[in-house]
FIKOLZA-1660 file (N, C-alpha, C; in steps of 0.1 Angstrom, whole numbers, plus 5000, padded with zeros to 4 digits):
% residues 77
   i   px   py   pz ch aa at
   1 8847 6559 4394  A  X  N
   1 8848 6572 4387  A  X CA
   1 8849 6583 4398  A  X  C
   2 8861 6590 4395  A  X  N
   2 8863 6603 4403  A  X CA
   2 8860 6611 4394  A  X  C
   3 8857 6627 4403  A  X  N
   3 8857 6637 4393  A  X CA
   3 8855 6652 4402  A  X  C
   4 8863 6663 4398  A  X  N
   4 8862 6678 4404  A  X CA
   4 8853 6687 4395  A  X  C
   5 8848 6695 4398  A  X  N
   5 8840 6704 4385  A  X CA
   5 8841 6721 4400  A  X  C
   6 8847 6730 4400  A  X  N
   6 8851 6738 4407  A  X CA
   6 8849 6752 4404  A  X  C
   7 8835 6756 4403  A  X  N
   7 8838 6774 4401  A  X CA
   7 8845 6781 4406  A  X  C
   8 8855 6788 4406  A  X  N
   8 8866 6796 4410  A  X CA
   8 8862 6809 4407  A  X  C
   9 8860 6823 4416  A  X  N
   9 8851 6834 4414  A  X CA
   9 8864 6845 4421  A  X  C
  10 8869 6853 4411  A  X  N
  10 8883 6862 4414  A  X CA
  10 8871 6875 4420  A  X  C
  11 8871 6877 4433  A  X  N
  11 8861 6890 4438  A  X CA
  11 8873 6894 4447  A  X  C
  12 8874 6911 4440  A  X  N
  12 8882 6920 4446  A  X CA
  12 8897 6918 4448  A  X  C
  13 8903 6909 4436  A  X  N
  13 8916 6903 4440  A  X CA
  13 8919 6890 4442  A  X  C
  14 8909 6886 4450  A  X  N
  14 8910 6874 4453  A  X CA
  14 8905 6864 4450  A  X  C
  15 8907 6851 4449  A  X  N
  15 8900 6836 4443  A  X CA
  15 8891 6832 4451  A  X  C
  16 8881 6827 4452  A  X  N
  16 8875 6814 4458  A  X CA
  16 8869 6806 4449  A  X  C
  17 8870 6795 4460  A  X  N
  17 8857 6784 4454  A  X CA
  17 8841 6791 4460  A  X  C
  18 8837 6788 4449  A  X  N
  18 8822 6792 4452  A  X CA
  18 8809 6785 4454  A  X  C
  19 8813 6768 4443  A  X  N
  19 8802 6758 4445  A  X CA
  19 8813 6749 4436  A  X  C
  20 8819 6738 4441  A  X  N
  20 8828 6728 4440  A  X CA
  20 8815 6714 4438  A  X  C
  21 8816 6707 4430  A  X  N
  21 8811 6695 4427  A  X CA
  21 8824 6683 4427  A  X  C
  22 8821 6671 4435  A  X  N
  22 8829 6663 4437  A  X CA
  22 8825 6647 4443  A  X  C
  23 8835 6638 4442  A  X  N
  23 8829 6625 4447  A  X CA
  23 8837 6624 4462  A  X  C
  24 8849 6632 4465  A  X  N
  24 8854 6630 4478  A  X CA
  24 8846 6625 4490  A  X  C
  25 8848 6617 4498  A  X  N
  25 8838 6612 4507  A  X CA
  25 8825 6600 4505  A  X  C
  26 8837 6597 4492  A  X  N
  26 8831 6582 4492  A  X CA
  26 8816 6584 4483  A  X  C
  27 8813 6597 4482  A  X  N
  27 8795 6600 4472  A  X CA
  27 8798 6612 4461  A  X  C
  28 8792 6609 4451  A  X  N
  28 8789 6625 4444  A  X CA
  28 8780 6633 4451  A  X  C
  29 8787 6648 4453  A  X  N
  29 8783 6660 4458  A  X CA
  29 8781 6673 4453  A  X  C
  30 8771 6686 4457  A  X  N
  30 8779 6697 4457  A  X CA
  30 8782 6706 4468  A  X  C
  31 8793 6709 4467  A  X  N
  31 8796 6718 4482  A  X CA
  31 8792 6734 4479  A  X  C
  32 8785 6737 4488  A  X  N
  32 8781 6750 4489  A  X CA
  32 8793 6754 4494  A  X  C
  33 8799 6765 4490  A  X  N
  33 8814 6769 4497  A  X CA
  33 8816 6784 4505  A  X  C
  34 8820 6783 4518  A  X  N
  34 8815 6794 4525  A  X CA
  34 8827 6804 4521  A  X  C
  35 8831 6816 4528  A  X  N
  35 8843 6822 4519  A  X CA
  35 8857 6823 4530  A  X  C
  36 8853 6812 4544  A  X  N
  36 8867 6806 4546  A  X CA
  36 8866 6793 4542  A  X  C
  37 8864 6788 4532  A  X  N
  37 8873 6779 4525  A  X CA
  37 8863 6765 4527  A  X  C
  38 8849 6765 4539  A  X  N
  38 8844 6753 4542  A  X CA
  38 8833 6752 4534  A  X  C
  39 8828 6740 4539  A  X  N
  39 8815 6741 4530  A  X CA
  39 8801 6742 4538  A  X  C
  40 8793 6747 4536  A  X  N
  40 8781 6752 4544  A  X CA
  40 8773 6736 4542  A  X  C
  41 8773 6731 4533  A  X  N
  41 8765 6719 4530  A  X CA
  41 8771 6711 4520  A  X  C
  42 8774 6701 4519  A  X  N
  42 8771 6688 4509  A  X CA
  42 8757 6685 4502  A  X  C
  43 8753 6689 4494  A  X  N
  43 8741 6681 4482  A  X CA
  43 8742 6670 4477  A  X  C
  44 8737 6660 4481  A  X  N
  44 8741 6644 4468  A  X CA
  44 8736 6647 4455  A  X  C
  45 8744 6641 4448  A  X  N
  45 8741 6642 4435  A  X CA
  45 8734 6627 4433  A  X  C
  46 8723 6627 4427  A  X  N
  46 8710 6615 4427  A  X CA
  46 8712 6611 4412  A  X  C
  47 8723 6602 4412  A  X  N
  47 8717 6597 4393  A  X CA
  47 8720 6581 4394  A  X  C
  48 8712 6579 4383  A  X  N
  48 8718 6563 4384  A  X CA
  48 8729 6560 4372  A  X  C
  49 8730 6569 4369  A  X  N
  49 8741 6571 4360  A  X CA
  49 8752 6579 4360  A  X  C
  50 8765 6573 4364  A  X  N
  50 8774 6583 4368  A  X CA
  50 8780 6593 4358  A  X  C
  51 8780 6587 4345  A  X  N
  51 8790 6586 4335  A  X CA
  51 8781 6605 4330  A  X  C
  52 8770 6609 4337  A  X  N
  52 8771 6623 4330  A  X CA
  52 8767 6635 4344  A  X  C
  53 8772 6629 4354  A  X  N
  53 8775 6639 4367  A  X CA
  53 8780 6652 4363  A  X  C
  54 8793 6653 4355  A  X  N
  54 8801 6665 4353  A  X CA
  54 8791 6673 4344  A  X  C
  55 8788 6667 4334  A  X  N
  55 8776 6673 4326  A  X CA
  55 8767 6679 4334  A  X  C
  56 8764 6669 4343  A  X  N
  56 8753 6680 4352  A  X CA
  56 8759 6691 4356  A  X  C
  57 8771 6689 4367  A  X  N
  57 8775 6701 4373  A  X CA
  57 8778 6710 4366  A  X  C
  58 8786 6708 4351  A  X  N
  58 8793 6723 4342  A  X CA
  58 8775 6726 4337  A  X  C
  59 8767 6721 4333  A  X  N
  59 8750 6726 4331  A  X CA
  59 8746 6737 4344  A  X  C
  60 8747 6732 4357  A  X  N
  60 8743 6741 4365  A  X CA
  60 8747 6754 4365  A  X  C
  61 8763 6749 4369  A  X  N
  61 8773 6762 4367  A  X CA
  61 8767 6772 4356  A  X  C
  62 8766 6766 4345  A  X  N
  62 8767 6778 4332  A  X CA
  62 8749 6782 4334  A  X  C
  63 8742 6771 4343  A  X  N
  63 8730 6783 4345  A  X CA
  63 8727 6790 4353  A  X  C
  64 8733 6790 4365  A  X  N
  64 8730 6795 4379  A  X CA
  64 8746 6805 4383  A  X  C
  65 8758 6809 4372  A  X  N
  65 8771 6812 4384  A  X CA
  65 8767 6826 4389  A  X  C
  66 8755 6835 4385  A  X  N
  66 8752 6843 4387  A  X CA
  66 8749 6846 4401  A  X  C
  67 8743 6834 4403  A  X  N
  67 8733 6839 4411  A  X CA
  67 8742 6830 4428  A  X  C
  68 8750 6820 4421  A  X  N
  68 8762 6814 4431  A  X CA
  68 8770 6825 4432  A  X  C
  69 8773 6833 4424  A  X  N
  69 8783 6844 4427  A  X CA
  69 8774 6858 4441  A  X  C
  70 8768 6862 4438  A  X  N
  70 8760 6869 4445  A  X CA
  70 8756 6866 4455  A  X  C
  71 8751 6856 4457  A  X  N
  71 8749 6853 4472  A  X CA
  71 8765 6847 4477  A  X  C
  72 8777 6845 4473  A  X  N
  72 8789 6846 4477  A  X CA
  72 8794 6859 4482  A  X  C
  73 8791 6871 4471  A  X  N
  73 8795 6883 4479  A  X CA
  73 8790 6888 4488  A  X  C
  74 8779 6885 4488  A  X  N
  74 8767 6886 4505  A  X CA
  74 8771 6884 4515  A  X  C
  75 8777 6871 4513  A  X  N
  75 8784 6862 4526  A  X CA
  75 8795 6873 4528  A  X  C
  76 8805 6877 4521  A  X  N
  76 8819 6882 4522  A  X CA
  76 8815 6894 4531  A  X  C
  77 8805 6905 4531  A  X  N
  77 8801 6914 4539  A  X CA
  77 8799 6913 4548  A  X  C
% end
């Protein structure tokens, strides 16, 4: 099972990624996403069950984009 789950945050014009969930690199992850484009960390995602990973990630997203957004425009300054 692959899978992308990708907050995308339009600040001042512009797009980024802001906290990208993914299996690239062989593990499920989340990348903390810096605002050139890298990622400050990888998180594993710990389940023994793969089949509701995305579930996790779109759950986080819709609880935390606030607070992933804001400490993104922090960074941008």
């Amino acid at each position: 099972m692959s899978f992308v789950v990708n907050y995308v945050a339009n600040i001042s014009g512009h797009e980024y990624s802001v906290v990208r969930y993914d299996t690239a690199h062989g593990f499920p992850h989340k990348d903390i996403c810096l605002p050139k484009g890298r990622a400050l960390r990888k998180e594993p995602m710990m389940r023994a069950d793969m089949s509701d990973l995305v579930d996790v990630a779109i759950d986080d997203l819709k609880e935390h984009w606030e607070m992933y957004r804001r400490r993104f425009e922090r960074w941008l300054k």
